[in-house]
C-alpha positions in Angstrom: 130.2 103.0 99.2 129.4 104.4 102.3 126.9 102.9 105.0 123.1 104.2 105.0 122.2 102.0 107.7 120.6 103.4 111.2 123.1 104.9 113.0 125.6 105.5 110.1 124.5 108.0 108.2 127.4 110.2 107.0 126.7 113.5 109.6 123.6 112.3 110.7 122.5 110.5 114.0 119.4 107.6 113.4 117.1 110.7 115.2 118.3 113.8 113.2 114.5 113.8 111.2 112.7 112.0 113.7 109.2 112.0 112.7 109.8 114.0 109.2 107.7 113.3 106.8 109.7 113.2 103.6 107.8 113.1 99.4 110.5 111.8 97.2 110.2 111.9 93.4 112.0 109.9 91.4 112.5 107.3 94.2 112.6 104.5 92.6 116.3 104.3 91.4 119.2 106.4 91.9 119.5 109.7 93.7 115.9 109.3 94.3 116.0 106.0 96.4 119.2 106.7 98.4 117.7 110.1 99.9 114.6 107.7 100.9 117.2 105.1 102.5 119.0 108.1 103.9 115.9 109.9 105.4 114.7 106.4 106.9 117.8 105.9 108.7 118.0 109.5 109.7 114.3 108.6 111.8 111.9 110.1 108.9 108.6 108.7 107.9 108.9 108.3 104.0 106.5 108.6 101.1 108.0 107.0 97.9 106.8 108.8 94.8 107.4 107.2 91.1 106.1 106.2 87.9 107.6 102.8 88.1 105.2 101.0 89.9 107.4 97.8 90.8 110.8 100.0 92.2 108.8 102.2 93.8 107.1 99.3 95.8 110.4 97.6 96.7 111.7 100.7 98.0 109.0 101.8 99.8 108.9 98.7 101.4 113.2 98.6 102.3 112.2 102.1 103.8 109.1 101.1 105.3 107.0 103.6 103.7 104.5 104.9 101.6 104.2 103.8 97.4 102.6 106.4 95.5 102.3 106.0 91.9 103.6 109.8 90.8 104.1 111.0 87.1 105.4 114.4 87.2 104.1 114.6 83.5 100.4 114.7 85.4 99.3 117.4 87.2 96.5 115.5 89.0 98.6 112.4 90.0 101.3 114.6 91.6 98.7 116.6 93.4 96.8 113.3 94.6 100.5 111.7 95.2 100.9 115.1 98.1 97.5 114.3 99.4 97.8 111.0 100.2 100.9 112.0 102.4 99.0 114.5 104.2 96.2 112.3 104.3 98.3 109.8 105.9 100.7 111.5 107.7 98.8 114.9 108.7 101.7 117.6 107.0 104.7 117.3 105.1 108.4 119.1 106.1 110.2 118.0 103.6 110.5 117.2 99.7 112.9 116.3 97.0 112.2 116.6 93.4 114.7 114.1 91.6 112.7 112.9 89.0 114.3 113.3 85.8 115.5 112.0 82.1 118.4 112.2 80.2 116.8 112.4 76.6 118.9 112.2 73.3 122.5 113.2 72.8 122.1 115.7 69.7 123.2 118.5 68.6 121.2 121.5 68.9 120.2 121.7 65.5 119.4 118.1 64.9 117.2 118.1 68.7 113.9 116.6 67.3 111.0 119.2 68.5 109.0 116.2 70.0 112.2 114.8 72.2 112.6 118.6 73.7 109.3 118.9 74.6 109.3 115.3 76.3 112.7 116.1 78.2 111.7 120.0 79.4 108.1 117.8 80.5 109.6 116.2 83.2 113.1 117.5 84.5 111.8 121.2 84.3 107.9 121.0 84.6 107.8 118.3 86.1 109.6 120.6 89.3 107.3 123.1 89.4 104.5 120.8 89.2 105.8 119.4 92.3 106.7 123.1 93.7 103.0 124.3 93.2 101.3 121.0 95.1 104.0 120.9 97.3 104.3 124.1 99.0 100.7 124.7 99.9 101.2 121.7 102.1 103.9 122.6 103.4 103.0 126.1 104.6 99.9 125.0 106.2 102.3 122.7 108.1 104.5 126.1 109.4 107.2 125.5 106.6 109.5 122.9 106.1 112.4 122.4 103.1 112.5 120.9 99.5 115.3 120.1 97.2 115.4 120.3 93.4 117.4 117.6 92.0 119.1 119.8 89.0 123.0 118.6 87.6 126.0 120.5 86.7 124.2 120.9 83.7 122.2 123.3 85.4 125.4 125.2 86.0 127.7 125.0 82.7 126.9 123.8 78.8 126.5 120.6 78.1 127.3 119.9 74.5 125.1 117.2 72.5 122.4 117.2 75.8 120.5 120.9 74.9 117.3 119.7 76.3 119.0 118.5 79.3 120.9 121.4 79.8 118.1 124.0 79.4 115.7 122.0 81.7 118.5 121.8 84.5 119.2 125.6 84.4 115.6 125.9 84.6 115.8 124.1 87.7 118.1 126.1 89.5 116.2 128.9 88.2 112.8 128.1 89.1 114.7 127.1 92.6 116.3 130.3 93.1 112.8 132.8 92.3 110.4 130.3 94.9 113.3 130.4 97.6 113.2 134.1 97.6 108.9 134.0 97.8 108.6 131.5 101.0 111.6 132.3 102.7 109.8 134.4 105.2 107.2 131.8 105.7 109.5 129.1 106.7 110.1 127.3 103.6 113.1 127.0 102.4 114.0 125.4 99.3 117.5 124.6 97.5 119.1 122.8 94.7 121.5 119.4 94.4 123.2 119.9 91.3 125.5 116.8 91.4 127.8 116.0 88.7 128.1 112.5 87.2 127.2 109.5 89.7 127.1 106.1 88.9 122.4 106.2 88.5 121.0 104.6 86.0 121.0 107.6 83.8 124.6 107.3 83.6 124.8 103.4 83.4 122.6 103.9 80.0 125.3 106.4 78.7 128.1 103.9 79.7 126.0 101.1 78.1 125.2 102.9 75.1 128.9 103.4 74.2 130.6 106.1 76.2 133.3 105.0 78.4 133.2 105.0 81.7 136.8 106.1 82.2 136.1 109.1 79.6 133.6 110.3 82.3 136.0 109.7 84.9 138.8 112.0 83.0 137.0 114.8 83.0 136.4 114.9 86.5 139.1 116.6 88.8 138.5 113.8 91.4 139.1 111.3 89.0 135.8 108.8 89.9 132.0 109.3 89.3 130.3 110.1 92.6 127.8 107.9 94.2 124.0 108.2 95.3 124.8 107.8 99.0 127.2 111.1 98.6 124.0 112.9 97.0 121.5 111.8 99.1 123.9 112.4 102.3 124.2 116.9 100.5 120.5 116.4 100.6 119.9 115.6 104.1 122.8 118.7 105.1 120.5 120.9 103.2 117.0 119.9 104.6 118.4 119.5 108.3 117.4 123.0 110.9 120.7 123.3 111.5 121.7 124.6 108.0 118.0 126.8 108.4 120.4 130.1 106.5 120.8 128.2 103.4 118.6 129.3 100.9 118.3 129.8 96.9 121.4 128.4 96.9 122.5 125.5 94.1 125.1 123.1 95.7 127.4 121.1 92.9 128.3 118.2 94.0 131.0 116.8 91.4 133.9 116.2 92.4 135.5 119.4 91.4 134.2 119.8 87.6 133.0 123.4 88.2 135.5 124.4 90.2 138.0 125.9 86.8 
């Protein structure tokens, strides 16, 4: 696992976003809470943004920043959640949507109408909820960069997961059309599509009955990737230095889209 304390950051020195201010989504497990580790030890000032009131207060608090309770399913809370950041911290350069669900594994046909709806809510409106509050605050800042946690699945089919699937290539979608709107205002904005890491959406699959080395199989690299890989992409595409990548959606899976 590799070391996301000051000064070890894979790429990064412990000033590379000093004084950042970073909204993270989904920060209280997984992909979510290493990119707020990551950008902490990368210098960043870090707002922690989750529905889970209790993770997102212990991370907030490892980070030694801001909890903000943050339902992407609301509107209002994740326009208040950007206020209070801005309100805090006078602008925000940099956000990363990774909120998301997993929902059933059905076929397409059996998908209950209800469970769609509740899946497409949060890992595909949920986004451009974020998007819409986010980039106003941004721009009035001069710019800045946001990433869209999407998945492989966002990239290829993804049998018995349809929801999943076409929320994810909504994602990258939804990512590709705003890059190509603010790019000239200094805002650029990418995609992480990683493939599957060891989060807590995956340790509920593994728990539920598929097995772990099944998973592994079907990756080229023979091992699931970990958050700290993910959150280490996300810094490369926020940092100035990569300032030409744009639109672009990055999989990060150990080689399953490469064939």
């Amino acid at each position: 696992m590799a070391d996301l304390s000051p000064g070890a950051v894979p790429g990064y020195a412990p000033d590379a976003f000093a004084g950042a201010v970073v909204f993270i989504t989904g920060g209280a497990s997984g992909i979510g809470a290493a990119c707020a580790r990551a950008f902490a030890a990368a210098g960043a000032r870090v707002a922690v943004g989750d529905l889970r009131a209790e993770g997102t207060a212990a991370v907030a608090r490892e980070v030694n920043g801001m909890a903000l309770p943050c339902d992407v399913r609301d509107d209002a809370a994740v326009e208040a959640a950007v206020a209070a950041v801005v309100a805090r911290h006078g602008r925000l350069d940099v956000a990363v949507n990774a909120a998301g669900v997993g929902g059933l594994e059905v076929k397409t046909a059996e998908y209950p109408p209800a469970s769609w709806d509740a899946v497409v809510d949060v890992n595909l409106t949920g986004v451009f909820r974020c998007l819409r509050n986010e980039i106003p605050a941004m721009l009035a800042g001069g710019g800045g960069a946001i990433v869209n946690v999407a998945s492989v699945a966002g990239l290829a089919g993804f049998p018995r997961h349809p929801a999943y699937a076409a929320a994810k290539h909504g994602v990258v979608g939804l990512t590709r059309s705003a890059a190509l709107e603010y790019v000239r205002q200094g805002l650029r904005i990418n995609a992480l599509c990683p493939g599957f890491t060891w989060t807590p959406m995956v340790e509920g699959m593994v728990a539920n009955g598929t097995p772990r080395d099944a998973l592994e199989r079907g990756i080229p690299a023979r091992r699931l990737g970990t958050v700290e890989e993910m959150a280490s992409v996300v810094l490369a595409l926020c940092a100035p230095s990569n300032a030409f990548l744009v639109g672009q959606a990055i999989a990060v899976d150990g080689g399953m889209t490469a064939g």
